[in-house]
C-alpha positions in Angstrom: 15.7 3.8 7.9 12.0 5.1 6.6 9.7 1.9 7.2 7.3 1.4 4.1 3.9 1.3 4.1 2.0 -2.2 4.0 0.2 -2.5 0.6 -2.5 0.4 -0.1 -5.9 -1.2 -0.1 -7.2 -1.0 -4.0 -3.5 -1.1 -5.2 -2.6 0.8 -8.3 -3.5 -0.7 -11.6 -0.2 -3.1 -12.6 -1.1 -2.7 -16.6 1.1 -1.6 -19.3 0.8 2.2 -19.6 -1.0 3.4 -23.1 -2.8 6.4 -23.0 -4.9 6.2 -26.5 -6.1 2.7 -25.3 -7.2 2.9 -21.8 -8.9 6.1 -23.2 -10.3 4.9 -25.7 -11.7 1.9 -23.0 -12.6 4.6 -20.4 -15.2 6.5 -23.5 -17.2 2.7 -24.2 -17.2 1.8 -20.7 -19.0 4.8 -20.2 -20.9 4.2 -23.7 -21.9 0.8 -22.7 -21.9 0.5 -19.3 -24.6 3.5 -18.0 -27.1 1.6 -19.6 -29.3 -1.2 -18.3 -29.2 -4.6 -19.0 -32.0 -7.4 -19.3 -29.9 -9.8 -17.3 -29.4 -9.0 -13.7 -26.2 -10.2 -14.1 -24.7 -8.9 -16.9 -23.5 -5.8 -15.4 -21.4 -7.9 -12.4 -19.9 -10.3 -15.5 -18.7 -7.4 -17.2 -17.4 -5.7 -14.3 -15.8 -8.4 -13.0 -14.2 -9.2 -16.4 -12.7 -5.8 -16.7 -11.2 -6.0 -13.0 -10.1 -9.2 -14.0 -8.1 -8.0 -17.0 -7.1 -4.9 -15.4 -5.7 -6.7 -12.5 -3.5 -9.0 -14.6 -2.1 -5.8 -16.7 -4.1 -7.1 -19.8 -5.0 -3.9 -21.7 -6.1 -5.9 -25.1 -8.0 -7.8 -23.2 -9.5 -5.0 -21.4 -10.5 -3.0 -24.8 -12.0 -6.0 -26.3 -14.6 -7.0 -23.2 -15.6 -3.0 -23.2 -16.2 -3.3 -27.0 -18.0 -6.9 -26.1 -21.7 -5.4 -25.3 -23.9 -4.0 -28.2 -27.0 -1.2 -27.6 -28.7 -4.6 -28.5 -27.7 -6.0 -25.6 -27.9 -3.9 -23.5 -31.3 -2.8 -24.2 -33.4 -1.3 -21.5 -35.7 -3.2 -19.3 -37.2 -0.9 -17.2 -37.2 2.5 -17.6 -37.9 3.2 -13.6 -35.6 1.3 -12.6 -32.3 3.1 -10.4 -29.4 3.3 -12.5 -27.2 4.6 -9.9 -24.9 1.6 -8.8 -24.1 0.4 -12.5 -22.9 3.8 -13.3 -21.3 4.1 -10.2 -19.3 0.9 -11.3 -18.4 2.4 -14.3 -17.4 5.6 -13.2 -15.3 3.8 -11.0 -13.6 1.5 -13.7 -13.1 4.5 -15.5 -11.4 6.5 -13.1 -9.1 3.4 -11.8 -7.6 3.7 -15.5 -7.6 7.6 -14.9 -5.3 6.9 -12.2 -3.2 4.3 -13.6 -2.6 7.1 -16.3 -1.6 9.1 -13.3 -4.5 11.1 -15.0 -5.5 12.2 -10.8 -8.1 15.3 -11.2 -9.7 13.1 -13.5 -9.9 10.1 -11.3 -10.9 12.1 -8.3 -13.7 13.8 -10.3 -15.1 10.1 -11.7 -14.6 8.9 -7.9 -16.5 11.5 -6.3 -19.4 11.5 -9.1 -19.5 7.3 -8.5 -19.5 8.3 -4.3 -22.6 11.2 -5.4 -24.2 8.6 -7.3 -24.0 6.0 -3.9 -25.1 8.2 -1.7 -24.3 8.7 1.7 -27.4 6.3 3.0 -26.3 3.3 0.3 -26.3 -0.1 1.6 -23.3 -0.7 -0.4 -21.0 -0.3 2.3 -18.1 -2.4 0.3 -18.2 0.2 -3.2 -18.3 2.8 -0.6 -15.3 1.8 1.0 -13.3 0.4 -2.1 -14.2 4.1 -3.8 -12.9 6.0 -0.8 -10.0 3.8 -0.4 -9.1 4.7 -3.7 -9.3 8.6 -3.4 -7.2 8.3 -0.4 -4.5 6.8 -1.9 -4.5 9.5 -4.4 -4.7 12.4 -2.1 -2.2 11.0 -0.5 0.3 10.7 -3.3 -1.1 14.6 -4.3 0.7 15.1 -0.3 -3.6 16.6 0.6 -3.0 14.9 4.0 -6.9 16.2 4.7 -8.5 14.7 2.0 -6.3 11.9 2.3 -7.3 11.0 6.2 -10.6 12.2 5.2 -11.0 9.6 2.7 -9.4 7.0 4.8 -11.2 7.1 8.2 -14.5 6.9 5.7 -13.1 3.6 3.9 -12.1 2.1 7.6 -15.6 2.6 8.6 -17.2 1.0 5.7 -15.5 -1.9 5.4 -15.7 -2.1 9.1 -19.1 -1.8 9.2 -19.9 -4.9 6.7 -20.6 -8.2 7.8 -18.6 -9.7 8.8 -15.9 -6.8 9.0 -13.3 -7.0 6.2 -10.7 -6.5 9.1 -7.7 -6.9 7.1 -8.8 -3.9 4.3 -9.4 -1.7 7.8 -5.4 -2.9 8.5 -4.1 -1.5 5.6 -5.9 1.6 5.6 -5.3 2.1 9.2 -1.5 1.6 8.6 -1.4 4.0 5.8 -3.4 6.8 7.5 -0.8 6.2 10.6 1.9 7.2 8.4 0.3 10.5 7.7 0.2 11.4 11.6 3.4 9.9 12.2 4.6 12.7 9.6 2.6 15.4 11.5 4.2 14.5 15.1 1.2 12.6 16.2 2.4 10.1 17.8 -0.4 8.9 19.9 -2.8 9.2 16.9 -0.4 7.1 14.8 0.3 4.5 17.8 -3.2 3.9 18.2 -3.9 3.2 14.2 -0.7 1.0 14.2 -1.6 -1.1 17.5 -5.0 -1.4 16.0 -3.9 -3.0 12.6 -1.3 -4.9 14.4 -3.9 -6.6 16.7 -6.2 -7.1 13.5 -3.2 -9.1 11.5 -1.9 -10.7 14.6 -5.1 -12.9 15.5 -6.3 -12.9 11.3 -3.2 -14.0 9.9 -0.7 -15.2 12.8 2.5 -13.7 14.9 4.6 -15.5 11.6 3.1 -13.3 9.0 4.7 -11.1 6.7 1.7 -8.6 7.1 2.0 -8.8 10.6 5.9 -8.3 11.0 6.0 -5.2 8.0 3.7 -3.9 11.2 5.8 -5.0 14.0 8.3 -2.9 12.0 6.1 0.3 11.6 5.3 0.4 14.8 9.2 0.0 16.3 10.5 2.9 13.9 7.3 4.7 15.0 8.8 4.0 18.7 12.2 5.1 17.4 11.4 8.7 15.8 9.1 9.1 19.4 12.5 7.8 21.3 10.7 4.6 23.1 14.0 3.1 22.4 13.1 0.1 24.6 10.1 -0.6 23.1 11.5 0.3 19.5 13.9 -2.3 20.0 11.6 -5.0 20.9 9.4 -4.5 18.3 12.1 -4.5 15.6 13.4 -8.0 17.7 9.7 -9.4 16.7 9.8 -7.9 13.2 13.3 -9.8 12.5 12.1 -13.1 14.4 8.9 -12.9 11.5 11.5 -12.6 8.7 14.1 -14.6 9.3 10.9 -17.7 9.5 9.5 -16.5 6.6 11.7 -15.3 4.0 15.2 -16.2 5.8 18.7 -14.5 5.9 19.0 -13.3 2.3 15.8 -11.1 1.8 15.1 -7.5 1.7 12.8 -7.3 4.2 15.1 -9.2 7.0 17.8 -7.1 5.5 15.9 -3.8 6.9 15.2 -5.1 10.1 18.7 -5.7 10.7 19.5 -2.1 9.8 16.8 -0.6 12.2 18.1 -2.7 14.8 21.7 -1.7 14.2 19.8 2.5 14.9 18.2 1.4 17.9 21.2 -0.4 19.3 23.3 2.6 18.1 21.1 4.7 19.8 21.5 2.6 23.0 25.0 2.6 22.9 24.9 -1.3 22.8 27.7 -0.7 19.5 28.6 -4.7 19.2 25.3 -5.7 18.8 25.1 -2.7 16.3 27.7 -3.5 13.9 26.6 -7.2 14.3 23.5 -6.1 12.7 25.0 -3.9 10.5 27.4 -6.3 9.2 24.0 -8.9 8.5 21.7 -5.9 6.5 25.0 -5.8 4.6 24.9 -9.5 3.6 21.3 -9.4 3.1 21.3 -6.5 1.2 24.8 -7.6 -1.3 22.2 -10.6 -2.2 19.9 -8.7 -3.5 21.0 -5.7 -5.1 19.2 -5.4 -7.9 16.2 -4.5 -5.9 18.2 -3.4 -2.5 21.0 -0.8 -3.6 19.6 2.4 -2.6 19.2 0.7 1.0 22.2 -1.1 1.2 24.3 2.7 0.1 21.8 4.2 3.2 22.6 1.3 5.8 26.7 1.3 4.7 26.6 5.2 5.0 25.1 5.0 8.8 27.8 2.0 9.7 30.7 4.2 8.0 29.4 7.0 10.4 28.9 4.4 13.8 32.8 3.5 12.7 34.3 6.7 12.5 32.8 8.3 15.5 34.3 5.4 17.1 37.5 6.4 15.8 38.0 3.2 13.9 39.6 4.0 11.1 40.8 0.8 9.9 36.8 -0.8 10.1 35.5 2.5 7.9 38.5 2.3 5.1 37.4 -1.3 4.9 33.9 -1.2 4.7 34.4 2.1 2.3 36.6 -1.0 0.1 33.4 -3.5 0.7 31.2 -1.1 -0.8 32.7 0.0 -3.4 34.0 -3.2 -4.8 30.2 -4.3 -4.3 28.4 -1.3 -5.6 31.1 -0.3 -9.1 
């Protein structure tokens, strides 16, 4: 069972999808939002009003507040004075609606431009990061596993270099960019990244932690693919412990820890404890199949293949009867 990834730093946009609109607020973002106001603050109220709306998937919203400024308004107040971060903001508005359009080249152009406009020297260590957090996450769903770690070993050091650190931003980005060297083989690179986000959620957030167990989890199917089956195992133990405390028997998430303990206990030819854990991802999973069915059909297929090697013919024709009836 493929662990998922903890939740990508600057998440993608959870607004309704309509292209004429957010295009249409990309063009006065961009109309309104380069120039510069006579209230210090009116640039961070606006931008924080858009995030705001975007956030909470409020396009109407969202159109309105861009249309909200006039050139009245927003008249100049000093013509020397640097313009940079406020475009920067909008460019980056604009291109976090590029990619909610799945509109990438676009968003990765607007992103870089806002990064050009920074500079490499900026102070703003926190737009730095948030920017190349953001281009990561797209590289990384475009499968450019360069620009991808690139963009996330820049965005770890940013936001580790603020004060004080925002440790649990350089969690999820270090999580994320272990996946990619887990998929490249490189295990030690991927341990390391892992171990280090682990330690970061562990004394921020606590041992009983959903944040924390999704990585004792990561790191025990890291230990699995690398055949640490000792370690895998003890991991995946912790993992389960975290979930059953948290979110109890009937959840997804305890429902996959079970299943990667039944692989490692296959694996270690331990096969009671195995089928007792494939029997309780089973339960978990028939509670919530709505959201669970692809994963329950994965951890039924491995238990039908546990039985049959066995030779237990009589276990596989009734779990092939339990699935069905549960599944049709």
């Amino acid at each position: 069972m493929v662990a998922c990834p903890i939740l990508v730093i600057t998440a993608l946009i959870s607004c309704q999808k309509n292209d004429d609109v957010a295009r249409d607020i990309a063009a006065k973002l961009m109309s309104t939002l380069i120039m510069e106001s006579e209230t210090p603050d009116l640039f961070q109220n606006l931008d924080n009003q858009l995030r705001g709306f975007i956030d909470d998937g409020k396009i109407k919203e969202t159109q309105n507040t861009a249309n909200s400024p006039t050139e009245e308004e927003l008249t100049v107040a000093d013509e020397n004075a640097n313009k940079g971060p406020e475009l920067a903001r909008a460019l980056e508005v604009k291109a976090d609606l590029n990619r909610q359009l799945e509109e990438y080249d676009e968003a990765i152009s607007h992103y870089e431009e806002a990064l050009s406009l920074l500079g490499t020297d900026s102070e703003d260590a926190e737009s730095l990061g948030r920017i190349c957090a953001s281009l990561a996450v797209i590289h990384d769903i475009q499968g450019n596993t360069m620009g991808a770690k690139s963009h996330y070993e820049r965005a770890i050091a940013c936001f580790e270099r603020l004060t004080p650190p925002a440790l649990l931003d350089v969690a999820d980005l270090s999580n994320n960019l272990a996946f990619i060297y887990e998929a490249e083989d490189n295990f030690d690179k991927a341990e390391t990244l892992l171990l280090k986000a682990l330690k970061i959620t562990h004394e921020t957030l606590g041992e009983k932690h959903e944040q924390t167990a999704a990585l004792y989890n990561n790191v025990g199917s890291l230990y699995f693919k690398a055949e640490y089956d000792e370690q895998a195992r003890k991991m995946h133990m912790m993992a389960l412990d975290a979930r059953l405390e948290i979110f109890g028997d009937h959840h997804l998430e305890t429902a996959q820890s079970h299943g990667n303990l039944a692989l490692v206990f296959v694996k270690s030819n331990d096969l009671d404890a195995a089928k007792r854990h494939f029997d309780r991802a089973l339960d978990a999973y028939e509670g919530n199949l709505a959201e669970g069915r692809d994963d329950y059909e994965i951890v039924a297929a491995n238990y039908r293949d546990v039985l049959a090697s066995i030779g237990d013919d009589k276990a596989v024709a009734a779990l092939e009867e339990r699935t069905k009836a549960k599944l049709s």
